[in-house]
Backbone as CSV, one residue per row, in Angstrom:
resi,resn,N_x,N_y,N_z,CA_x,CA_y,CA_z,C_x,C_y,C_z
1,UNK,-15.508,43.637,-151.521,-14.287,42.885,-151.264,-13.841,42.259,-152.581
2,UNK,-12.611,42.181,-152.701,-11.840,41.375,-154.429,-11.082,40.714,-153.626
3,UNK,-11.097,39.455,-154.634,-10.139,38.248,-154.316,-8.733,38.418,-154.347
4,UNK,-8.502,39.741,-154.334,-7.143,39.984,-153.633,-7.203,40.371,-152.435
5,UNK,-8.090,40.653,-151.824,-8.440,41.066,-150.071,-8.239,39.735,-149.750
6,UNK,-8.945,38.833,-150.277,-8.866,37.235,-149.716,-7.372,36.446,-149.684
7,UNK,-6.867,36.867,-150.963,-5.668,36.304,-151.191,-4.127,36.718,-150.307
8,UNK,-4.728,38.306,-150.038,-3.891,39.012,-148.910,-4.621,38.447,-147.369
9,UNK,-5.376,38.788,-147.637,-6.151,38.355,-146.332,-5.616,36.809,-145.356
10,UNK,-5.475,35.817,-146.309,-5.246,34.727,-145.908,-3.298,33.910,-146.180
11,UNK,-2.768,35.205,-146.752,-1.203,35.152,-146.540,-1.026,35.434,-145.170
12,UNK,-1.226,36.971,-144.991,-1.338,37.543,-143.662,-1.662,36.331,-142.541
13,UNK,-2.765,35.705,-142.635,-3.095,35.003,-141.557,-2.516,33.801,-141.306
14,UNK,-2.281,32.843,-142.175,-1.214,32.087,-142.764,0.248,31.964,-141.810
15,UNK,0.335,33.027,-142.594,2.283,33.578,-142.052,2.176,34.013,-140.850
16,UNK,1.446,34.855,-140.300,1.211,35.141,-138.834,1.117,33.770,-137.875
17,UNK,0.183,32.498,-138.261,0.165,31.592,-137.557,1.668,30.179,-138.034
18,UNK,2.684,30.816,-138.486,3.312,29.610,-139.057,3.234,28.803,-140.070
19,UNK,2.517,29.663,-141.211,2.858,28.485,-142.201,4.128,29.103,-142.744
20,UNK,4.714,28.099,-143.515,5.720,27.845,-144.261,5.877,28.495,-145.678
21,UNK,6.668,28.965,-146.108,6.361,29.721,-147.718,5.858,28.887,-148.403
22,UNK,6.070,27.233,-148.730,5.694,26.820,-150.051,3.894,26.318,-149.015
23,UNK,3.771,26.188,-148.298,1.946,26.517,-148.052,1.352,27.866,-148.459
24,UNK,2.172,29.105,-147.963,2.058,30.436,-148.642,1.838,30.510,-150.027
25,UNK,2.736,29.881,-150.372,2.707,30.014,-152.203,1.527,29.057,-152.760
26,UNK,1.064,27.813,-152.179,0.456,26.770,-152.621,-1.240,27.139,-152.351
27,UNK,-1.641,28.451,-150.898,-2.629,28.594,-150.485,-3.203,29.944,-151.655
28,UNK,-2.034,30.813,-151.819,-2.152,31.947,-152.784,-2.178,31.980,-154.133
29,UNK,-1.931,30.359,-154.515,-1.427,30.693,-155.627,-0.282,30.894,-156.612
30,UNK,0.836,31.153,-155.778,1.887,32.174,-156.168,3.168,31.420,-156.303
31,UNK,3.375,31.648,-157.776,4.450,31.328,-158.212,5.463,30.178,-156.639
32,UNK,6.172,28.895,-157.223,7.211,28.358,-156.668,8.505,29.825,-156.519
33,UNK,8.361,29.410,-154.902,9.848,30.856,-154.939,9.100,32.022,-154.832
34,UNK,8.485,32.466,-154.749,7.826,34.069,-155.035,7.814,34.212,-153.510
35,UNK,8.600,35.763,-153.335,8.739,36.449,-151.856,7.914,37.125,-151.359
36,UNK,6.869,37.167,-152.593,5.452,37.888,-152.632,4.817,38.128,-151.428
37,UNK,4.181,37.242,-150.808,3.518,36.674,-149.631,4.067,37.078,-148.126
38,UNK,5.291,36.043,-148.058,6.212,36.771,-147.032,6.324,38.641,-147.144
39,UNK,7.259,38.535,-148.040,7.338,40.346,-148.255,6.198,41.295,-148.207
40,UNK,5.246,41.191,-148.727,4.061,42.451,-148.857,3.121,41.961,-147.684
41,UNK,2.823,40.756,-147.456,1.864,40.440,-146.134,1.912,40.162,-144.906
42,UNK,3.054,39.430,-144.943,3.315,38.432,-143.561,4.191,39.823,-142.983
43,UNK,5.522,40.149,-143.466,6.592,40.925,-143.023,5.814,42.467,-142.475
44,UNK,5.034,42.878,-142.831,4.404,44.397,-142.634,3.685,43.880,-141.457
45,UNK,2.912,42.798,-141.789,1.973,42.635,-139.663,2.758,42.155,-138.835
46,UNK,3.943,41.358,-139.097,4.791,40.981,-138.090,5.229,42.241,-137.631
47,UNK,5.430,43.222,-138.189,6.353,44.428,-137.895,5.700,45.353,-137.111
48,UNK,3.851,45.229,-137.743,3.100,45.914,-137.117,3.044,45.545,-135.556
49,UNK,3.300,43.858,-135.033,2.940,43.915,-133.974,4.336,44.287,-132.807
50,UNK,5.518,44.856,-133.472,6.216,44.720,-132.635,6.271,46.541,-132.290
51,UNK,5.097,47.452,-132.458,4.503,48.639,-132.038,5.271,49.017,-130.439
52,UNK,6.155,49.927,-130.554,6.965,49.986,-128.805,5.566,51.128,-127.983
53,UNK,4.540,51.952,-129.067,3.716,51.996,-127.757,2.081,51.031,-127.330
54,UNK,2.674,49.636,-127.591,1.623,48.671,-126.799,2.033,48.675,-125.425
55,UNK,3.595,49.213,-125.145,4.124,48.758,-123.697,3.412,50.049,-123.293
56,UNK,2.671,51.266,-123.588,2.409,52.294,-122.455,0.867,51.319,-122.094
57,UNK,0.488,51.868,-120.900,-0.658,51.398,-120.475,-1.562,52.142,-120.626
58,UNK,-3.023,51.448,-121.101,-3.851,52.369,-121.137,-4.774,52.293,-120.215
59,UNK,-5.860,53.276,-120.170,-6.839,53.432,-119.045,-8.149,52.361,-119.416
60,UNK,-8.651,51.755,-118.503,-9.775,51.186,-119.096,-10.674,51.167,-117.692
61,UNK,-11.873,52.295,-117.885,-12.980,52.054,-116.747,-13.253,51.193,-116.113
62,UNK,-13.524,49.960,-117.019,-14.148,49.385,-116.388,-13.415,48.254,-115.622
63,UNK,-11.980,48.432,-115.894,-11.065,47.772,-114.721,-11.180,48.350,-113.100
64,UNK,-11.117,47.740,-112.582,-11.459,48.048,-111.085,-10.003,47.447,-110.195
65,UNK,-9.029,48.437,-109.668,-7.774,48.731,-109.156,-7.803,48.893,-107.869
């Protein structure tokens, strides 16, 4: 692991739970103003979770119907 896994790692998680850019920038590091954070981390998993096939259903055994 490199302290850019961490530094991505904890934008991502960050921005996913509501922080604010200048906590983004202040937790990372990163330049006052830098879109860094938002743009390359936060914006790609937000996007990831809005996936249109989470709505199909899947099968799971060990549910009982």
């Amino acid at each position: 692991m490199s302290s850019h896994s961490l530094r991505a790692g904890g934008a991502t998680d960050l921005g996913m739970n509501g922080a604010t850019d200048e906590e983004l920038e202040e937790a990372g590091r990163w330049k006052k103003g830098s879109r860094i954070p938002r743009e390359r981390y936060v914006r790609p998993a937000q996007d990831a979770s809005k996936d249109p096939f989470k709505k199909v259903p899947m099968h799971d055994p060990e549910t009982k119907t």
